[in-house]
C-alpha positions in Angstrom: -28.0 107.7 145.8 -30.3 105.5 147.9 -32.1 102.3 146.2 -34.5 100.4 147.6 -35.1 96.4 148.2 -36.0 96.2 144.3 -32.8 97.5 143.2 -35.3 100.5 142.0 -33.7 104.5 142.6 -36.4 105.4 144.6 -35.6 108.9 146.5 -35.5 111.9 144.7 -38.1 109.9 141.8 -41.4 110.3 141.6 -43.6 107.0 142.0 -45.1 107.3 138.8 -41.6 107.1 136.8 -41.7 105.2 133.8 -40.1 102.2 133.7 -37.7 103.1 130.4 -36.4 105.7 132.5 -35.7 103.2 135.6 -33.8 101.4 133.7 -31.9 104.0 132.6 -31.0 105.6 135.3 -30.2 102.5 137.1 -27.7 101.4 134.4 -26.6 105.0 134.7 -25.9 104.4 138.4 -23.9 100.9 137.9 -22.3 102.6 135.4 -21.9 106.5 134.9 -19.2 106.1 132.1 -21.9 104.5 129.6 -23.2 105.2 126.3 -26.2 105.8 124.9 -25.5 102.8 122.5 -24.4 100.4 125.6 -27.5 101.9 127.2 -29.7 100.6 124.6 -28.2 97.2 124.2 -28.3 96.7 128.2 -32.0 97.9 129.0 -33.1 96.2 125.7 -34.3 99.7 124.0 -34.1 101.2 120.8 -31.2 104.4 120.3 -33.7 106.4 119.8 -35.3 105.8 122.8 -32.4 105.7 125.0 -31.5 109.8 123.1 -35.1 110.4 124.3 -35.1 109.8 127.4 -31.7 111.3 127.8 -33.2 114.4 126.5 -36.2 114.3 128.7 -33.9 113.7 131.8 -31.6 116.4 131.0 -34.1 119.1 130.2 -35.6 118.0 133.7 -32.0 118.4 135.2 -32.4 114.6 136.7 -29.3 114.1 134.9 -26.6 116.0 133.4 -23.2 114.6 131.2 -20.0 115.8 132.8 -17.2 116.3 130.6 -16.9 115.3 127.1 -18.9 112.8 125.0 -16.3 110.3 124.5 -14.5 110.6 128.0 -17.2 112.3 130.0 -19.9 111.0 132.5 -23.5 111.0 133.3 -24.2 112.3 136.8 -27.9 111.8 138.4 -28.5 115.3 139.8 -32.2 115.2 141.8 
């Protein structure tokens, strides 16, 4: 997936993404084998907000988890 000059995912995104969720789909894209709990620890979020933002992407189908949760993968799907 393309990124622009910023480092920012910026096709397939609308402009007004929040920022929690750049950050989590760009840790997503350096890394698609990462957990929620490396998630939070990298972007400087809670769990909880790292789960909700998971959920909010996957119910949107940006993202979905391929495989299982302890030897799956997130893929960025739009």
């Amino acid at each position: 997936m393309p990124t622009g000059t910023d480092g920012g995912i910026v096709n397939g995104i609308d402009d007004g993404v929040e920022k929690n969720t750049e950050k989590i789909l760009n840790a997503i894209l350096a890394d698609p084998k990462i957990t929620q709990k490396r998630l939070a620890d990298e972007t400087g979020f809670s769990v909880r907000t790292v789960a909700r933002e998971i959920k909010r992407l996957r119910d949107t189908d940006f993202i979905r988890r391929v495989g299982s949760d302890r030897s799956g993968y997130w893929e960025i799907v739009k």
